[in-house]
Each structure stands twice: as structure tokens, then as C-alpha cells.
DSSP file (Angstrom, degrees, kcal/mol; ACC not computed):
  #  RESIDUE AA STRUCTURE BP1 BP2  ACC     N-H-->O    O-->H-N    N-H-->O    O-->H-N    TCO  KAPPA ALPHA  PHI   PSI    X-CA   Y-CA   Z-CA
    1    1 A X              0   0    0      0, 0.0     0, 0.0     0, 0.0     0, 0.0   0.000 360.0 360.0 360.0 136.4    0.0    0.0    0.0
    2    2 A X        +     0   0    0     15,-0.1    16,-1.4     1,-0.0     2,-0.5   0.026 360.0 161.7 -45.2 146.4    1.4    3.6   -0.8
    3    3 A X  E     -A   17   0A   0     14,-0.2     2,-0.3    16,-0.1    14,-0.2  -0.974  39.2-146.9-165.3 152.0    2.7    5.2    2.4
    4    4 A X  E     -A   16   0A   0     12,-2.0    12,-2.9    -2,-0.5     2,-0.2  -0.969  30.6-129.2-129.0 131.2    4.9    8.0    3.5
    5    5 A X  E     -A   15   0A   0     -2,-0.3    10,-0.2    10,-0.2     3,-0.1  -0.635  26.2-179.1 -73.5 131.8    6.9    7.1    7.0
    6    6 A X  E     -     0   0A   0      8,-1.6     2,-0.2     1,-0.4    -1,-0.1   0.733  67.0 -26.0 -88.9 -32.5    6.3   10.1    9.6
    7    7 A X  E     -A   14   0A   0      7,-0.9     7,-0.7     2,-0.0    -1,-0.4  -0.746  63.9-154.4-153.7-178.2    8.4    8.8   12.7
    8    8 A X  E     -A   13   0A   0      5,-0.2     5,-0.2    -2,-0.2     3,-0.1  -0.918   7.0-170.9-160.6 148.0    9.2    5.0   13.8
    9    9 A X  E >   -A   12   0A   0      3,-1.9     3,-0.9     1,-0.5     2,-0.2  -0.343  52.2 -64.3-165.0  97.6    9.8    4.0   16.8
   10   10 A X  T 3  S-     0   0    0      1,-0.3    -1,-0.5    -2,-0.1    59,-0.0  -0.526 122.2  -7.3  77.6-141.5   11.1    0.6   17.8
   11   11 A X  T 3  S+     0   0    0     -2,-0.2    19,-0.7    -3,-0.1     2,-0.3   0.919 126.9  67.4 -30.0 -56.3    7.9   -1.9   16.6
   12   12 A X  E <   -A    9   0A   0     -3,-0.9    -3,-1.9    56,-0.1    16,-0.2  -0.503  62.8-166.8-103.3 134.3    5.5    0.8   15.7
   13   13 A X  E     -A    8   0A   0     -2,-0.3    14,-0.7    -5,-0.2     2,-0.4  -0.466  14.1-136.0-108.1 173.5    5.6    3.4   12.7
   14   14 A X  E     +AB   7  26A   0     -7,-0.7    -8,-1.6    12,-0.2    -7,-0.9  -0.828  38.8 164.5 -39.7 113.0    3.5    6.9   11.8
   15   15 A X  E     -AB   5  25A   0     10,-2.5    10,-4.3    -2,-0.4     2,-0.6  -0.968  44.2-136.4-149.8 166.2    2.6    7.0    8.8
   16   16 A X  E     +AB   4  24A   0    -12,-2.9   -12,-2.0    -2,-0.4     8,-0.2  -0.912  45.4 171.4-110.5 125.3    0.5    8.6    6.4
   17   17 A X  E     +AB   3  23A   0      6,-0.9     6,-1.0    -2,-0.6     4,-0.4  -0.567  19.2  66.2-128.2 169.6   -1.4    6.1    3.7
   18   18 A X  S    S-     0   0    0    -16,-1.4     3,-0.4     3,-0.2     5,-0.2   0.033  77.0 -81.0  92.7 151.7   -3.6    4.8    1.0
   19   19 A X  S    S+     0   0    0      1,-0.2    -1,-0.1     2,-0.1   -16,-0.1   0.611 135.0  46.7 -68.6 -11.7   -3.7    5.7   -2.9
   20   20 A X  S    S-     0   0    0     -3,-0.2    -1,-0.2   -18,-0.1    -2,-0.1   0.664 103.1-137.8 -94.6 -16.9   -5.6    8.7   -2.0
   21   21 A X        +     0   0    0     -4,-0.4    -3,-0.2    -3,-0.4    -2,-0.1   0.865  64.9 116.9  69.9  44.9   -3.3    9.7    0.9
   22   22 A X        +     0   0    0     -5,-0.4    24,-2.4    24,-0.1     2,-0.4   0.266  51.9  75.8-122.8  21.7   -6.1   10.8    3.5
   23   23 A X  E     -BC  17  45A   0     -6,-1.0    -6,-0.9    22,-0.2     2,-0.6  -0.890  61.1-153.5-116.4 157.5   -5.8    8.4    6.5
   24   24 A X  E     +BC  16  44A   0     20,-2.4    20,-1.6    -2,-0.4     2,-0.3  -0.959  29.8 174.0-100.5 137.7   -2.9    8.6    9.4
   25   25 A X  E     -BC  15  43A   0    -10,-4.3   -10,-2.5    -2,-0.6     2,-0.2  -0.929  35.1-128.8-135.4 169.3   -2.1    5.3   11.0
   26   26 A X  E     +BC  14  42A   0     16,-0.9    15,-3.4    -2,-0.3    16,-1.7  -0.967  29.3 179.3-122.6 143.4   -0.1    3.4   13.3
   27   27 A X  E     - C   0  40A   0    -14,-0.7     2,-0.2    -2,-0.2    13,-0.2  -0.376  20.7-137.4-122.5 173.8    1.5    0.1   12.2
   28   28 A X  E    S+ C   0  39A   0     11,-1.5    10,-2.5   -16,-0.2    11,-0.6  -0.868  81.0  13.9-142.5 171.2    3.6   -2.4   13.8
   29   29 A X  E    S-     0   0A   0     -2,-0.2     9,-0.8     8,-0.2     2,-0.2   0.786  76.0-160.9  -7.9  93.1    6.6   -4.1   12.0
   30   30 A X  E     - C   0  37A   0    -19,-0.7     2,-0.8     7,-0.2     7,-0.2  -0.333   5.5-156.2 -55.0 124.4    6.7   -1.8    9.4
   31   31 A X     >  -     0   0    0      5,-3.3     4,-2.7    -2,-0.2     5,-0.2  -0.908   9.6-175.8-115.4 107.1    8.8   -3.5    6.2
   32   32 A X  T  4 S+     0   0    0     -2,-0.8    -1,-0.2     2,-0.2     5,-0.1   0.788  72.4  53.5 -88.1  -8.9    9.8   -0.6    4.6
   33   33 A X  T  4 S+     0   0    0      1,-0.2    -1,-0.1     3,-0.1    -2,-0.1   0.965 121.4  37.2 -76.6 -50.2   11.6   -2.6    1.3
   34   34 A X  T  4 S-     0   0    0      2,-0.1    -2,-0.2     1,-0.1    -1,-0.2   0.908 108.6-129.4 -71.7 -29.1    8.5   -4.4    0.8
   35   35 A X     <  +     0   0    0     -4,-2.7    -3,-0.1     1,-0.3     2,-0.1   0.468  65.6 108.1 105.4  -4.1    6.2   -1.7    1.7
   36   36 A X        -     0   0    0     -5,-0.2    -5,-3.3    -7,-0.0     2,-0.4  -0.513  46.7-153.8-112.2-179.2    4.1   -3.6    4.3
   37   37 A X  E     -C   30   0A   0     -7,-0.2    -7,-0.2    -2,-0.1    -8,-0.2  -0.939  25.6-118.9-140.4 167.4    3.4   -3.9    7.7
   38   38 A X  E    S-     0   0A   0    -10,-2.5    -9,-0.2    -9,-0.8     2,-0.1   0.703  81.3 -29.0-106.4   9.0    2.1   -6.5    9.8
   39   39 A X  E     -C   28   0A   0    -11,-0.6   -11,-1.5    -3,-0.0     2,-0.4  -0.775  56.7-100.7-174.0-179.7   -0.7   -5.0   10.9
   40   40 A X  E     -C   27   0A   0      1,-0.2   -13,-0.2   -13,-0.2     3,-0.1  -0.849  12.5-176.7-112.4 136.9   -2.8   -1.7   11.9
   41   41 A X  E    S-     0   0A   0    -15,-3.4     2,-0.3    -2,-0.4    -1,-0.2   0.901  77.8 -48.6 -88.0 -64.6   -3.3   -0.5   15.7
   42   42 A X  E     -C   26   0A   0    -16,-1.7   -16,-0.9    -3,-0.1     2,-0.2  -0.851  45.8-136.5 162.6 178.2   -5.3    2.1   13.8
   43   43 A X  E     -C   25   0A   0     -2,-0.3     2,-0.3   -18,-0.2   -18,-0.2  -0.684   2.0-172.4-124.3 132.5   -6.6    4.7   11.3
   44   44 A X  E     -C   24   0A   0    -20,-1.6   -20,-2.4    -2,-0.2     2,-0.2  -0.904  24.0-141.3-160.8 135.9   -8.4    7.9   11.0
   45   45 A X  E     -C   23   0A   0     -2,-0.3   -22,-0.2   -22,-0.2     6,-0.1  -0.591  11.3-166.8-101.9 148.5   -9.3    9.3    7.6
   46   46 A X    >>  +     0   0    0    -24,-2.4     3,-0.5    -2,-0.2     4,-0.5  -0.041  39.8  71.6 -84.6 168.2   -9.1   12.6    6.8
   47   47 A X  T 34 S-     0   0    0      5,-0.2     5,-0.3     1,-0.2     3,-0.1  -0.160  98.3 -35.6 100.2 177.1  -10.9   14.2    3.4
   48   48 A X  T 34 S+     0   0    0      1,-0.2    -1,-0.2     3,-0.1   -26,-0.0   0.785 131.0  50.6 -51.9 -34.8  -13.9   15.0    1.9
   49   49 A X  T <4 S+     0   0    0     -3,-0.5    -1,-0.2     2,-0.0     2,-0.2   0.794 103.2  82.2 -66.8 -48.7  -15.9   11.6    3.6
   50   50 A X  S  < S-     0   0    0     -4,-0.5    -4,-0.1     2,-0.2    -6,-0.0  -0.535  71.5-147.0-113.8 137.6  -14.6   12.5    6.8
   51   51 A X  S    S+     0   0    0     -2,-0.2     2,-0.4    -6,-0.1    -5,-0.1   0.028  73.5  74.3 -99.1  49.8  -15.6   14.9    9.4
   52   52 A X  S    S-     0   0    0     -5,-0.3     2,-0.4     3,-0.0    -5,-0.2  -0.959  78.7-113.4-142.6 171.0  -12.5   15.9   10.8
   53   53 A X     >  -     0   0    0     -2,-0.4     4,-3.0    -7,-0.1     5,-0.3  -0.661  30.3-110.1-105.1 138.8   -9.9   18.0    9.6
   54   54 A X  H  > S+     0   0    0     -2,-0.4     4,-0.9     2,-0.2    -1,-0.1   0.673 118.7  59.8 -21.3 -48.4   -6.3   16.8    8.5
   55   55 A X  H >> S+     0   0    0      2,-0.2     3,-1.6     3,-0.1     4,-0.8   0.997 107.5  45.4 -72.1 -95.8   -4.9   18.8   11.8
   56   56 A X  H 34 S+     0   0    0      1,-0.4     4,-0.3     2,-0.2    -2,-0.2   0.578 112.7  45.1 -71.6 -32.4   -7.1   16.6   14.2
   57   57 A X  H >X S+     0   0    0     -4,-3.0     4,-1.6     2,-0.2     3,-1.3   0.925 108.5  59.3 -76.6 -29.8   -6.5   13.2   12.9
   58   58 A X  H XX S+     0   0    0     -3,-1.6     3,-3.3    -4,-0.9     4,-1.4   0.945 112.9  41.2  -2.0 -87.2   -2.8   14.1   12.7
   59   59 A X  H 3X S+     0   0    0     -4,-0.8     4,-0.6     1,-0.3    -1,-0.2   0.346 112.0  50.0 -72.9  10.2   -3.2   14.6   16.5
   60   60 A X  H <> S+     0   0    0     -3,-1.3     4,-1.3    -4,-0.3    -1,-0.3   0.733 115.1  44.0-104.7 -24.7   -5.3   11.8   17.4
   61   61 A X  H <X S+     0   0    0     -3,-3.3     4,-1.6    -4,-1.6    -2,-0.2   0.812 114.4  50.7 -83.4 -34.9   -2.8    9.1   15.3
   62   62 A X  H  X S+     0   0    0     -4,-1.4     4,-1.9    -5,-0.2    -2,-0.2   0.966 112.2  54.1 -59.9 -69.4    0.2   11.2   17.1
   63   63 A X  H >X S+     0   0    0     -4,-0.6     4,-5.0     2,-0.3     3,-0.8   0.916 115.1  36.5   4.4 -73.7   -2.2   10.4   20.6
   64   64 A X  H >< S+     0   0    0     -4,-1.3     3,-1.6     1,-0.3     4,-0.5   0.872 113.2  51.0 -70.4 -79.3   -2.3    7.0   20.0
   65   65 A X  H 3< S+     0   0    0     -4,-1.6    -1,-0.3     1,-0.3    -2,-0.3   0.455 118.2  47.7 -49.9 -14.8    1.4    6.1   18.5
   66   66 A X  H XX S+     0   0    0     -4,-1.9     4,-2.9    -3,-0.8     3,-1.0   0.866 101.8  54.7 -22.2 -74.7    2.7    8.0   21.6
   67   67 A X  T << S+     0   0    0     -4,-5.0    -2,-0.2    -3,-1.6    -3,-0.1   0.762 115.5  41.3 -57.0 -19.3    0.7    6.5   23.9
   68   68 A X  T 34 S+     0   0    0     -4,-0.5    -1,-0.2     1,-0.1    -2,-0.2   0.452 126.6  34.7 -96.8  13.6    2.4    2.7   22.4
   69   69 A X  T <4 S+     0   0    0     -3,-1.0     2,-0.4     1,-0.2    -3,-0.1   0.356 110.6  64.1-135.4 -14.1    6.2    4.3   22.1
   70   70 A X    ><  -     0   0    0     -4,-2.9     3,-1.0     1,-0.1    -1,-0.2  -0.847  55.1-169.0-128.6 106.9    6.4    6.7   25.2
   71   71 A X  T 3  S+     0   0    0     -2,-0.4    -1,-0.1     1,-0.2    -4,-0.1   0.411  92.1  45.7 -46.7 -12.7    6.1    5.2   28.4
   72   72 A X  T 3  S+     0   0    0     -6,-0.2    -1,-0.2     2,-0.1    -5,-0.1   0.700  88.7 110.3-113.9 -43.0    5.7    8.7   30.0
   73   73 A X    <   -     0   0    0     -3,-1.0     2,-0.5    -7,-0.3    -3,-0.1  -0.093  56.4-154.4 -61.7 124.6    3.3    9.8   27.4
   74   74 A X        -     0   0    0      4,-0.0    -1,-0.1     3,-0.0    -7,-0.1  -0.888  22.8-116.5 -99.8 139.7   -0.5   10.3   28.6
   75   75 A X    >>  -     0   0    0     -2,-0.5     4,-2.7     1,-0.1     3,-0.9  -0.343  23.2-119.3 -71.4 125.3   -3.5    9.9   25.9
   76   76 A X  H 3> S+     0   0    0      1,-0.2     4,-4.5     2,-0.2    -1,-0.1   0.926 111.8  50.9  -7.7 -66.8   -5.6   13.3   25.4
   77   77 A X  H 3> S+     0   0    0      1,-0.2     4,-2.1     2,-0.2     5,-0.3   0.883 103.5  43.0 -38.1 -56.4   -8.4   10.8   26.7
   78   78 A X  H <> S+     0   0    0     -3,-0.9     4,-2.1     2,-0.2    -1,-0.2   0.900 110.5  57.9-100.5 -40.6   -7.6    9.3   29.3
   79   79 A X  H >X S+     0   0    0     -4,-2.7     4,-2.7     2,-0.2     3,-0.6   0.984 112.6  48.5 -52.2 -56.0   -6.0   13.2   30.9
   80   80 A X  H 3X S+     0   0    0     -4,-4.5     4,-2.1     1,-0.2    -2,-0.2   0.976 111.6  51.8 -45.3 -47.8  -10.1   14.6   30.2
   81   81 A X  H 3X S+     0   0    0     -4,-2.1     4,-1.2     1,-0.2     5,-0.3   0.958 115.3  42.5 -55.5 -36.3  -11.1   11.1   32.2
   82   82 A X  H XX S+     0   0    0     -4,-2.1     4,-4.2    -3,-0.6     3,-1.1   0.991 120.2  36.3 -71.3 -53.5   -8.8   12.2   34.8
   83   83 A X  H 3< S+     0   0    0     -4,-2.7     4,-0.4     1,-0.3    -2,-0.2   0.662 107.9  61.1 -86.4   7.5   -9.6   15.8   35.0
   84   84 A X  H 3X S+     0   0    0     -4,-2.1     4,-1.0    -5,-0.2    -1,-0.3   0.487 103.1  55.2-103.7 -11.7  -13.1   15.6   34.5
   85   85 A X  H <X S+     0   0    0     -4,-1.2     4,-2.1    -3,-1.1    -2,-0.2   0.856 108.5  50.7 -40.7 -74.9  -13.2   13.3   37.9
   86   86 A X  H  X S+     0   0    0     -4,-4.2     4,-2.4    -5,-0.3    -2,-0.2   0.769 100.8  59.8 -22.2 -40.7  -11.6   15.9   39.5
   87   87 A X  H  > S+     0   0    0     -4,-0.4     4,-1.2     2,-0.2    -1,-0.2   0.954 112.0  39.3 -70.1 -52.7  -14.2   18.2   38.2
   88   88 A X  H  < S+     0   0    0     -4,-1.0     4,-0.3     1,-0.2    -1,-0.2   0.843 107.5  62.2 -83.8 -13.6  -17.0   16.2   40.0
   89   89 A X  H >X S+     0   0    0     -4,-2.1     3,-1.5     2,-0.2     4,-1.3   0.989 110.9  41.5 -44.4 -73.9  -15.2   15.5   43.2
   90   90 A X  H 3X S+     0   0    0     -4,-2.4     4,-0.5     1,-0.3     8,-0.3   0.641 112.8  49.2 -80.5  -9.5  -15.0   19.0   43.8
   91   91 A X  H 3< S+     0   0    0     -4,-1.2    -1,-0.3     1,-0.2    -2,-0.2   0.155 103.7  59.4-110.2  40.9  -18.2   19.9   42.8
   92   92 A X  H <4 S+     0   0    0     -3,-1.5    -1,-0.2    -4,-0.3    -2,-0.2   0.224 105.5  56.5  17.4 -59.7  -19.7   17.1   45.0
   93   93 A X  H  < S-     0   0    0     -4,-1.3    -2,-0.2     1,-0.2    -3,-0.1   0.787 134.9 -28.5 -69.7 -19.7  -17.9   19.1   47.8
   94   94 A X     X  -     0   0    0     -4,-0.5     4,-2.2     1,-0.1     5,-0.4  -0.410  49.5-147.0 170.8 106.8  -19.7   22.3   47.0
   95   95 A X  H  > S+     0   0    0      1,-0.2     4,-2.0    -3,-0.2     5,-0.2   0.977  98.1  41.9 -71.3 -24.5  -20.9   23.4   44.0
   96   96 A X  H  > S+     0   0    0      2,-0.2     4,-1.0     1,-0.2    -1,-0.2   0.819 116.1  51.3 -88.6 -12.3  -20.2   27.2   44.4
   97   97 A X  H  > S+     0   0    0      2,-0.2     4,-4.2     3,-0.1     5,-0.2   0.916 110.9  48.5 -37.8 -61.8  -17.0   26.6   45.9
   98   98 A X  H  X S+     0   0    0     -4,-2.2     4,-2.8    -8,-0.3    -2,-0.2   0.939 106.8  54.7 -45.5 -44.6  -16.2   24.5   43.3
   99   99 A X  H  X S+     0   0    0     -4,-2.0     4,-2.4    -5,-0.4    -1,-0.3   0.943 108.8  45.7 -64.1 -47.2  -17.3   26.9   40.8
  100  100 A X  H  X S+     0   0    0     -4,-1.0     4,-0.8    -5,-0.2    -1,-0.3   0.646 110.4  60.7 -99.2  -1.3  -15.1   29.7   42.1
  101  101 A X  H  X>S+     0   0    0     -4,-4.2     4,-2.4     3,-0.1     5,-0.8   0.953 106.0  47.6 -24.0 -69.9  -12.1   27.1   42.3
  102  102 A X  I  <>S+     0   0    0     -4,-2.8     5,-1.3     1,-0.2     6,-0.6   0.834 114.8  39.0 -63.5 -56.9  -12.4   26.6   39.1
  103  103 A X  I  <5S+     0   0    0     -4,-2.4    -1,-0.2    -5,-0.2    -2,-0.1   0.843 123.2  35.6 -77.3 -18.9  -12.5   29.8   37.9
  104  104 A X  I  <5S+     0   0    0     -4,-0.8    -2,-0.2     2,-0.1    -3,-0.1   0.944 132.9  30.2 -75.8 -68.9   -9.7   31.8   40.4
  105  105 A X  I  <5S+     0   0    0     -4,-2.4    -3,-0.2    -5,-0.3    -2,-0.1   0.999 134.5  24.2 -87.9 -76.5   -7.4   28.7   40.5
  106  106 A X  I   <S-     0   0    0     -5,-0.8    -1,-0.2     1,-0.1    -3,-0.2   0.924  91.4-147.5 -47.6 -33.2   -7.8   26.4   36.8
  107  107 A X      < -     0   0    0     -5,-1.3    -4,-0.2    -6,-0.3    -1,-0.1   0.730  17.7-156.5  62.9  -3.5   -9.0   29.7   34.8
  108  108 A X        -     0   0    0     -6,-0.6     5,-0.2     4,-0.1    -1,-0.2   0.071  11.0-127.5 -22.7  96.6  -11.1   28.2   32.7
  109  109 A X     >  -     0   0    0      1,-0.2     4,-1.6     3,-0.1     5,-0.0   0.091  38.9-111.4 -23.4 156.5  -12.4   29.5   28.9
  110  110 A X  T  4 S+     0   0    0      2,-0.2     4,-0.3     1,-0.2    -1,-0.2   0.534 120.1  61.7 -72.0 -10.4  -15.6   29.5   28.7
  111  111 A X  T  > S+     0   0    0      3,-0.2     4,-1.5     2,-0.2     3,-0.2   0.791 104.3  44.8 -92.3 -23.2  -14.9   26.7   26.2
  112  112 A X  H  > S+     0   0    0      2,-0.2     4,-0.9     1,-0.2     5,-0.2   0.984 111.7  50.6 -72.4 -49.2  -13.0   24.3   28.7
  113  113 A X  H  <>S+     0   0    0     -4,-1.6     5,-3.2     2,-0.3     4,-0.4   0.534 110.7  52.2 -92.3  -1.9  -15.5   24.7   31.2
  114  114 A X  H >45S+     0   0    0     -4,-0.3     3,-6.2    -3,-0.2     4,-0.3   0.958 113.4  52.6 -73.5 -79.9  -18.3   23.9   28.2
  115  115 A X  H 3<5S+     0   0    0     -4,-1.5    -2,-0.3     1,-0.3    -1,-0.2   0.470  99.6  49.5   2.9 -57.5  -16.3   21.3   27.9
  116  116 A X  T 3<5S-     0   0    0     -4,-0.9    -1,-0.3   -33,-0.0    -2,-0.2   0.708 114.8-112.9 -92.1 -29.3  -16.2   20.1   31.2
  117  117 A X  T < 5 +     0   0    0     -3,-6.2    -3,-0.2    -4,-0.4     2,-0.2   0.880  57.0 167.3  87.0  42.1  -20.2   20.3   31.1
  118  118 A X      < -     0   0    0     -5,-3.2     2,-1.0    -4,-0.3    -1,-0.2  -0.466  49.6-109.1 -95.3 155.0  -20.2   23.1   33.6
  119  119 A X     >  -     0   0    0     -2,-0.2     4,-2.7     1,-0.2    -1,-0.1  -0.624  33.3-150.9 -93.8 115.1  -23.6   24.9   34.0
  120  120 A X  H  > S+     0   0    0     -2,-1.0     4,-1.2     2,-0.3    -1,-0.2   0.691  86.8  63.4 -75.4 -21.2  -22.3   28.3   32.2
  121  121 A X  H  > S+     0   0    0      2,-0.2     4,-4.3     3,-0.1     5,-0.2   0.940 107.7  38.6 -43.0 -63.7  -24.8   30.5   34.3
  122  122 A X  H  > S+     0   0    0      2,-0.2     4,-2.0     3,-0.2    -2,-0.3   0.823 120.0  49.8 -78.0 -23.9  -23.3   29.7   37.7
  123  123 A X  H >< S+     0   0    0     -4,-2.7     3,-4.0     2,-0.2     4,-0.3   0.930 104.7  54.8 -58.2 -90.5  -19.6   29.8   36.0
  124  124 A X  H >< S+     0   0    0     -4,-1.2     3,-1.5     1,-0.3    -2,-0.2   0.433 116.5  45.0  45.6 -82.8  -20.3   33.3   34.3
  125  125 A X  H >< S+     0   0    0     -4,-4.3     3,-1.1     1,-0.3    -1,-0.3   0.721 105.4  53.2 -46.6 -53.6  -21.1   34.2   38.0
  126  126 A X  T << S+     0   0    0     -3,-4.0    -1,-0.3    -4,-2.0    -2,-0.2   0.732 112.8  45.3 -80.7  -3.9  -18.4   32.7   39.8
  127  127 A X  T <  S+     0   0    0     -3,-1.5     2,-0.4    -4,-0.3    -1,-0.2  -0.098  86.1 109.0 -89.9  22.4  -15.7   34.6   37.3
  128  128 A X  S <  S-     0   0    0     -3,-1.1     3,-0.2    -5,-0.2    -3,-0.0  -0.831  77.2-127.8-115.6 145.1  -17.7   38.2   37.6
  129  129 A X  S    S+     0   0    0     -2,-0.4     2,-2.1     1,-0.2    -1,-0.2   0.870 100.4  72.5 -63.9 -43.0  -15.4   41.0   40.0
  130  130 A X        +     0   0    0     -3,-0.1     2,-0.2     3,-0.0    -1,-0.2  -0.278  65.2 163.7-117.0  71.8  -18.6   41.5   42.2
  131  131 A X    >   -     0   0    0     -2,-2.1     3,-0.5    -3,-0.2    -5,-0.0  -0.467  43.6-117.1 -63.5 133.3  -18.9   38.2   44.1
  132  132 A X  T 3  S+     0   0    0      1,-0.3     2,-0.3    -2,-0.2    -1,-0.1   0.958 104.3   6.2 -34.7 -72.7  -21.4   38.4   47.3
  133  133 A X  T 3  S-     0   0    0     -3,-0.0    -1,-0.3     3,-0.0     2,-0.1  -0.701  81.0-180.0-134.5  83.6  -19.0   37.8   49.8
  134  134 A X    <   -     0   0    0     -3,-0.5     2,-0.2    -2,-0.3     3,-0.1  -0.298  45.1 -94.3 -86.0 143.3  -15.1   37.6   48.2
  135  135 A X        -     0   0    0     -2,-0.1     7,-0.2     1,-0.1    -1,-0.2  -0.444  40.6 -99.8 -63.2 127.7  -12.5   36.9   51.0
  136  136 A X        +     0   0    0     -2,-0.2     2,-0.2    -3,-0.1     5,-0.1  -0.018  65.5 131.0 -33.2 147.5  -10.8   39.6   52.7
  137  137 A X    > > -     0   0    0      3,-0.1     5,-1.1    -3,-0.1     3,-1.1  -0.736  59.7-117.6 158.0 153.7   -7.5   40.1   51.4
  138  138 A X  T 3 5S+     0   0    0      1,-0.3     3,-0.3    -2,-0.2     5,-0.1   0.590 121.3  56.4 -95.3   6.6   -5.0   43.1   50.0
  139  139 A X  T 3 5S+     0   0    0      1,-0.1    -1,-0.3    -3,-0.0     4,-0.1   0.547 100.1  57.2 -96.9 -10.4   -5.0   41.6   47.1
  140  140 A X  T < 5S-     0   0    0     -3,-1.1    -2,-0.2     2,-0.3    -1,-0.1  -0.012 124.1 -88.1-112.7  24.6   -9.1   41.7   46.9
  141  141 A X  T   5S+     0   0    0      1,-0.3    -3,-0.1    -3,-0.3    -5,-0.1  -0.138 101.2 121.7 100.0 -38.6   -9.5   45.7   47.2
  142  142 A X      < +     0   0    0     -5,-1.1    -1,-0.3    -7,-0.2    -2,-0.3  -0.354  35.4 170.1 -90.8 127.8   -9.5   45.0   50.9
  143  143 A X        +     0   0    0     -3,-0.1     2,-0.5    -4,-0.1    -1,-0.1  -0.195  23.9 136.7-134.8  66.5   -6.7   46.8   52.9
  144  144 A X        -     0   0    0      1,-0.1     4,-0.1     2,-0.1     7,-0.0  -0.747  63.0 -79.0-106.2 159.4   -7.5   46.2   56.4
  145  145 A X        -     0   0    0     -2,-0.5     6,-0.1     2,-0.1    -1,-0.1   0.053  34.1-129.5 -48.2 129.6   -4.6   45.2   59.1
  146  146 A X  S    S+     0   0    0      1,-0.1     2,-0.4     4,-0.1    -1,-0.1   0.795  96.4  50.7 -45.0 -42.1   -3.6   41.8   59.2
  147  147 A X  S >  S-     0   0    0      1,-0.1     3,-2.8     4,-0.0     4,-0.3  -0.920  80.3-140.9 -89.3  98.2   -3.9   41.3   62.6
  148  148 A X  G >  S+     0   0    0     -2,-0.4     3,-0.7     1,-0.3     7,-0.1   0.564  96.1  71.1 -77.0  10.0   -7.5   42.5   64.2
  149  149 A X  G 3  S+     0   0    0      1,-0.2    -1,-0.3     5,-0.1     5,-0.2   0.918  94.2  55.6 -71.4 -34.0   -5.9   43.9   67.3
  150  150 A X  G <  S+     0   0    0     -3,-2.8    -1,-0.2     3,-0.1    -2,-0.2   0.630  75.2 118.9 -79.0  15.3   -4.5   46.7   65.2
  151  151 A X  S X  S-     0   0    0     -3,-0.7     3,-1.0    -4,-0.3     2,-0.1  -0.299  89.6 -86.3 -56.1 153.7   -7.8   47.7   63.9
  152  152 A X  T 3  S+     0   0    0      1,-0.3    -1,-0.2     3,-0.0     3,-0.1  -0.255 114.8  18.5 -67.6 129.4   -8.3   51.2   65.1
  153  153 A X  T 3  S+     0   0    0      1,-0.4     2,-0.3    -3,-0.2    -1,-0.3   0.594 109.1 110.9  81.2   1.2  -10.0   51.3   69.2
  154  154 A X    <   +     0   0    0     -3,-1.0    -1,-0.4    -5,-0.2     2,-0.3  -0.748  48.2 174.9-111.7 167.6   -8.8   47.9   69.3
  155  155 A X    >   -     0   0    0     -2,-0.3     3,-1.9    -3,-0.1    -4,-0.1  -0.980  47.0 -96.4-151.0 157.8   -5.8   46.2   71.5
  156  156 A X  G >  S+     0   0    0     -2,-0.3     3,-0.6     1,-0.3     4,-0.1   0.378 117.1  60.2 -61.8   4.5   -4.2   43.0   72.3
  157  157 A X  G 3  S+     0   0    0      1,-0.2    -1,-0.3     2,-0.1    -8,-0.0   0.373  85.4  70.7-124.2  27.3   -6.2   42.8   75.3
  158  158 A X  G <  S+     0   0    0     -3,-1.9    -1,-0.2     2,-0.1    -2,-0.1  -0.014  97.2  52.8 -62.3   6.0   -9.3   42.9   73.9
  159  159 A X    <         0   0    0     -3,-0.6    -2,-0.1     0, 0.0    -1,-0.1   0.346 360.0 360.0-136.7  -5.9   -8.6   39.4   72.6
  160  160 A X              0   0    0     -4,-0.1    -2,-0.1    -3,-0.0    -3,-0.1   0.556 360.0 360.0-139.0 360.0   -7.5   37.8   76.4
């Protein structure tokens, strides 16, 4: 079958194939003299047929021949599986905590948090400057004394 090699790596090849040249795969023992392999881990086509773009099966064949050649390497998938647990632990602990977690500490677009299946009201909300009750702090407009003995008319022996 027609091919162009992108990478190899130890068993398993890259390549881009077929007489029309619109799928990416990953093979295993690639023969490059003959031109065969000795089978496909798999394929995703590209093209006119197909509803994905050239760019996204790229990165989904990249995905996958990663995940069988880098030990280190984690699949697209399986990191959304991860963080999208996360997502409903926290919001299982509180959802408007969670919600202004997410947006102070992650930052989430509005398109990861679509993503995420986050209710886009109560996000919207928890990223707006004029939060109900925002925690004190001189970094939140607020610049009262660390300590509440030095508040003005107050003393450390008001407190013992």
C-alpha cells in the first residue's frame, strides 16, 4: 500500500497512507523494502468523507502512537477522564466553591468549562469581580490590618 513514514519508533511506525493519501495510522513491524506492515493499531481518515480536519487526525494518530512508544506519554483521553473526575469530586464538595475554584485557581475559557459540562450561568457568576461575599484580602481591594488587634480602638487585650 502507498505510504509516507512520519516517525518509527522501535515496533510501531506513523505513517500517512492509501492511494488517496487521507488516512494517518499506526502500524507495527513496518517493512519498509516491501512496503508492508504486519498489521494496523489504527486509522483515522481525513478528506472529503470525513468529518475531521487533517490537523485533528494528525493529532489523534500522534495520541495514540505516543501513547504505544512513550512510556511517560498520557492519551488526550484518558488526561479529560482524569480531570473531569476531579471536576465532579470538587463539585460534590460544594458546588459554588467549586465553581469559584475553578474559575480563580484552573482559569477556565468558557470553552473548557463547556467542555467540562459546567452549567455556564453559575460559571459566568463565579468569574464576575462582584462576588457576594469575596474573602478579605489586600489583594481583593480590601486593605484592612492583618492582625485584628490593630484595627483602630482595638488592642491586644481585647482578645484575652
Amino acid at each position: 500500500m502507498k505510504h509516507t513514514l512520519i516517525d518509527e519508533n522501535g515496533q510501531y511506525a506513523l505513517i500517512l497512507r492509501g492511494e488517496s493519501m487521507t488516512q494517518y495510522a499506526v502500524v507495527s513491524g513496518l517493512d519498509k523494502k516491501a512496503g508492508s506492515w504486519d498489521w494496523t493499531c489504527c486509522y483515522y481518515d481525513f478528506g472529503k468523507f470525513s468529518g475531521l480536519t487533517k490537523a485533528e487526525v494528525l493529532f489523534r494518530a500522534l495520541d495514540y502512537y505516543l501513547m504505544r512508544t512513550n512510556e511517560k506519554h498520557i492519551s488526550w483521553d484518558r488526561m479529560s477522564e482524569i480531570a473531569t473526575v476531579l471536576k465532579n469530586g470538587l463539585i460534590e464538595d460544594g458546588e459554588a466553591e467549586s465553581y469559584r475554584y475553578m474559575a480563580d485557581a484552573a482559569e477556565l475559557s468558557d470553552t473548557e468549562a463547556e467542555y467540562f459540562g459546567l452549567d455556564m450561568e453559575w460559571y459566568r457568576d463565579a468569574t464576575g469581580d462582584d462576588n457576594d461575599n469575596p474573602a478579605p484580602s489586600s489583594t481583593g481591594g480590601d486593605h484592612s490590618p492583618i492582625n485584628p488587634w490593630d484595627v483602630p480602638g482595638m488592642s491586644v487585650s481585647d482578645f484575652m
